[in-house]
N, C-alpha and C positions, 0 to 999 in steps of 0.2 A: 237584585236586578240593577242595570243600568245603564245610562244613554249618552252615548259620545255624543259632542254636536260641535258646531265651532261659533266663536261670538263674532257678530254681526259687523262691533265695529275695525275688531281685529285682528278679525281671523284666528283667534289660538283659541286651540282645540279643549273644550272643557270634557267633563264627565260627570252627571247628572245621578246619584243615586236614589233608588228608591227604596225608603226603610218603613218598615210598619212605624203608627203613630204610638207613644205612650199617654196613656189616660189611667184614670183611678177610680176606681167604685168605693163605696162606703155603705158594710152593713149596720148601720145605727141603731143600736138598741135603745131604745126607749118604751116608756110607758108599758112595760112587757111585752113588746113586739119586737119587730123588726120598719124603717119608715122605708115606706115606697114614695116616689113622686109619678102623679101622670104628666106623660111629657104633652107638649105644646108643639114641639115640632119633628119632623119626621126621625125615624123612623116611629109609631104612634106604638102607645102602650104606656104599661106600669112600669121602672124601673128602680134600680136602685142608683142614688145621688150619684154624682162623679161627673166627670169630663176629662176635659183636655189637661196636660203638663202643659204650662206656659213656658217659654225661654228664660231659663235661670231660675227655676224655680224648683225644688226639690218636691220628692212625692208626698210624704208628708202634708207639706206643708199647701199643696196641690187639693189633699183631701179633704184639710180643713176649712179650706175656701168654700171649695165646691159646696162640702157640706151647708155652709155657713149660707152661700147663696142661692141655695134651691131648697133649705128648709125651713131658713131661719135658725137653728143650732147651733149651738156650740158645742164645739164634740170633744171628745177626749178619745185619741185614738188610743186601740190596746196593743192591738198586734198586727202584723201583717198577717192577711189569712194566705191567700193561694195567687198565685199571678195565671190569667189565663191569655192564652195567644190564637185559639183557632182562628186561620186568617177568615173565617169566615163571621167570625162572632157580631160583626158591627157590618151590615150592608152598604156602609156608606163607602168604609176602607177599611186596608188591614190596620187595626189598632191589637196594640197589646195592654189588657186592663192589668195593675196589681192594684188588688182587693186590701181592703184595712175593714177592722173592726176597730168599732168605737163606741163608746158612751156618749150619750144626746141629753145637755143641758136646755134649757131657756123654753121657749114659748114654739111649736112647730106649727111654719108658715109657710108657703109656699111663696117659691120668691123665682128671680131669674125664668128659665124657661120652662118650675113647671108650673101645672094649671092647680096643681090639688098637690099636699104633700098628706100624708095618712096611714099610719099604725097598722099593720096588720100581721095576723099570728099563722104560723104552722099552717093551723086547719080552717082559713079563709083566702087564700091568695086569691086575688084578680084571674082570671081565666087571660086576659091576653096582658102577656111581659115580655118585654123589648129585647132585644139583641140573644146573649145566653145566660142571662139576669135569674133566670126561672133554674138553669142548673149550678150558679153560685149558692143560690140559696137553699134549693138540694141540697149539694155540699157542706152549707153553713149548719143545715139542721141536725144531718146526718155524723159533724163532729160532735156532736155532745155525747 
């Protein structure tokens, strides 16, 4: 999609595109689980770690952040698992997530924006998970 308009101070005519955002999820194994965080700000729920790509910043290296500031971990990523795009996945906007797994070193804390970071297996997930968080991990379970 996108929006002709013209700049204000001199008239020449731009074109405004609008592109889904890229963001990164991380299923972190640890302690024999999988870590969820509850988040602190909308949309509410259990998640799994990630966010935004910053400008110049590769995915990777995106994950490791992320990771790092909403668990407390240090991760080792393994693989790329699955990229998901439903523009509907994120209520805020269209984002496109690619997923990494990874292994979770250090002490797990809850840091950045969520409130709680916390373990959990297969057969206890949280009943409310955030965005389409609840079908990666589907997915994630269902590759073994």
């Amino acid at each position: 999609m996108r929006e002709t308009f013209f700049c204000p101070n001199c008239n020449y005519q731009l074109t405004r595109y609008r592109n889904p955002v890229p963001t990164v999820d991380i299923l972190i194994s640890y302690e024999g689980g999988i870590v969820l965080i509850e988040r602190l700000n909308p949309p509410p729920g259990w998640a799994l770690p990630g966010g935004f790509v910053d400008y110049g910043e590769s995915l990777e290296t995106a994950a490791v952040r992320e990771a790092r500031e909403e668990t407390g971990l240090e991760v080792e990523l393994i693989s790329q698992f699955h990229t998901y795009s439903d523009p509907q996945r994120d209520p805020r906007q269209h984002t496109i997530s690619t997923v990494f797994t990874a292994v979770g070193k250090g002490k797990l804390q809850a840091g950045d924006d969520a409130g709680k970071a916390v373990v959990y297996f297969q057969d206890n997930l949280p009943v409310k998970i955030a965005f389409d968080h609840r079908r990666i991990i589907n997915d994630y379970f269902l590759s073994f």
